[in-house]
C-alpha positions, 0 to 999 in steps of 0.5 A: 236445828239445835242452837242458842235462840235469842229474842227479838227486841223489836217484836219479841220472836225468838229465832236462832242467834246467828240468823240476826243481822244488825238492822240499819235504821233501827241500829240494832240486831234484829230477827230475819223478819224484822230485817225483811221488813215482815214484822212492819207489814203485819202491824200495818195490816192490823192497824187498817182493820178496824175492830168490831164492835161488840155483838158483831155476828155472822149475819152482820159480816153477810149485811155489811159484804152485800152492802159493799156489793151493791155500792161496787153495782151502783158504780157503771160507765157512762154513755154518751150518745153519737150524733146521726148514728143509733150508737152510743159511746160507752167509757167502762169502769176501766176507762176504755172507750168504745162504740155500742150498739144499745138496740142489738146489745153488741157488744155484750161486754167490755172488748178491753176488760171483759166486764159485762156492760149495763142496761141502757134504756133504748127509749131515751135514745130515739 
């Protein structure tokens, strides 16, 4: 691959000259990735992360992902109950509604997307 190389104005890559192509909003030639649209995808991902802050360690990266976690449990469905029957109505996280039988735990998870369904208290029905 020998050629003239030629650095990109817009984020300062080198590429072949002849692989630039002349970019419509920008009004000027460009690399093939910044043509595609790659170059502005890589800034706005760097630009949601936040930095971390000084003395950010490991530890901290395993608190913070076991915080998210528990947050993501404490978001559940919502039962409620049918009148003359031993069931309840039970909408999931997906938004699908179903019957559930809180005394046999029948079904055991979501029939739409398979997400386990939490534990009711069977006393707070009687």
């Amino acid at each position: 691959m020998n050629g003239v190389r030629a650095k990109c104005r817009v984020c300062g890559d080198e590429a072949l000259a002849d692989q630039f192509k002349l970019h419509h909003d920008l009004r000027q030639m460009v690399c093939p990735s910044c043509f595609t649209g790659k170059t502005e995808q890589k800034k706005a991902k760097k630009e949601a992360v936040p930095p971390k802050p000084a003395g950010w360690d490991a530890e901290d990266d395993y608190l913070e992902k076991a915080a998210r976690m528990r947050n993501r449990e404490d978001v559940r469905g919502t039962f409620k109950k049918i009148p003359g029957t031993a069931q309840v109505q039970y909408t999931c996280l997906c938004s699908y509604a179903f019957k559930y039988d809180p005394f046999r735990k029948i079904p055991k998870t979501c029939p739409y997307c398979n997400q386990e369904i939490p534990r009711l208290k069977t006393f707070s029905l009687l």
